[in-house]
C-alpha positions in Angstrom: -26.9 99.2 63.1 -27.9 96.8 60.2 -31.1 94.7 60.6 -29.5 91.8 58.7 -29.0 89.5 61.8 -33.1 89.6 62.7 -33.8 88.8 59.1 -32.1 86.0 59.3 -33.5 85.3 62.7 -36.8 85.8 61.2 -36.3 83.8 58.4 -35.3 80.6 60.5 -38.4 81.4 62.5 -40.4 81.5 59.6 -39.0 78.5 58.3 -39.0 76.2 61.6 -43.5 77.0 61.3 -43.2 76.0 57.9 -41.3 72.5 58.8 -43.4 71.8 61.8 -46.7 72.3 59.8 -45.6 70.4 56.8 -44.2 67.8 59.8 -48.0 67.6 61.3 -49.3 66.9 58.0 -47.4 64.6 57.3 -48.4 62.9 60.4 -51.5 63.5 60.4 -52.1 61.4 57.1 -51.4 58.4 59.5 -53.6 59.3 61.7 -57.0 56.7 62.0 -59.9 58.5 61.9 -62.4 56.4 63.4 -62.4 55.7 66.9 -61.8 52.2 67.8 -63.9 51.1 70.6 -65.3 47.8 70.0 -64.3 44.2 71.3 -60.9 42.9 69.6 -59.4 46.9 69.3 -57.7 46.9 72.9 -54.9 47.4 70.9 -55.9 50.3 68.4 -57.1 52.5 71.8 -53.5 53.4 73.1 -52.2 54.2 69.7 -55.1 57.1 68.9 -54.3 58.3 72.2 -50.4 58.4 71.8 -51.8 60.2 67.9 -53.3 62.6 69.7 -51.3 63.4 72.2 -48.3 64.0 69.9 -50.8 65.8 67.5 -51.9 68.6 70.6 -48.1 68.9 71.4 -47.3 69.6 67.2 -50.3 72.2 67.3 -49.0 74.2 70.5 -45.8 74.6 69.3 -47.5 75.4 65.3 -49.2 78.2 67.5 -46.8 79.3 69.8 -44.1 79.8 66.3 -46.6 81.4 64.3 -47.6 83.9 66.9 -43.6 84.5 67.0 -44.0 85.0 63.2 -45.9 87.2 63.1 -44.9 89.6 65.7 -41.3 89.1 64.7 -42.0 90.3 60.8 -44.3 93.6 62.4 -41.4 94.2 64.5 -39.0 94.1 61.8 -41.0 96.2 59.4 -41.6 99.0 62.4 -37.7 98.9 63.0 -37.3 99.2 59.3 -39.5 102.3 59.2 -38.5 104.1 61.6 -34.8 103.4 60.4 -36.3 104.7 56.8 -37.7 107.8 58.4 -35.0 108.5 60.8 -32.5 108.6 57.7 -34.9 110.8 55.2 -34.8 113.5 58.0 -30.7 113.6 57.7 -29.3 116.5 56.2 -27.0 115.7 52.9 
């Protein structure tokens, strides 16, 4: 059995963190920084909220592909080990 299908699968994992961090940073850079609270910023108040709502939902997922990163790479290495070691012990 080749491993070539879960590194693929892993790199489009990998990839899909990098995009969605790159994507909250970008958003983030539109983000308002000071918290409008004062008389004539009704407005302003929905807008942070909606921010940082979609900001919390970003950083969930962020965590939730990294974590799938990660253990996705150790699991590939292990397989590849023990593939490495199982074939070493073959006799010619």
């Amino acid at each position: 059995m080749t491993l070539t299908p879960f590194v693929l699968l892993e790199i489009a994992v990998g990839l899909a963190t990098i995009a969605l961090a790159l994507y909250r940073k970008f958003l983030a850079t539109r983000e308002e920084t000071l918290i409008h609270l004062g008389p004539g910023e009704e407005r302003e108040t929905p807008k942070q909220a909606d921010m940082a709502q979609r900001l919390h939902h970003i950083d969930r997922w962020g965590e939730t592909l990294t974590v799938l990163t990660a253990a996705g790479g150790i699991l590939l290495a292990a397989a590849y080990l023990v593939r490495a070691w199982a074939l070493s012990l073959r006799p010619y």
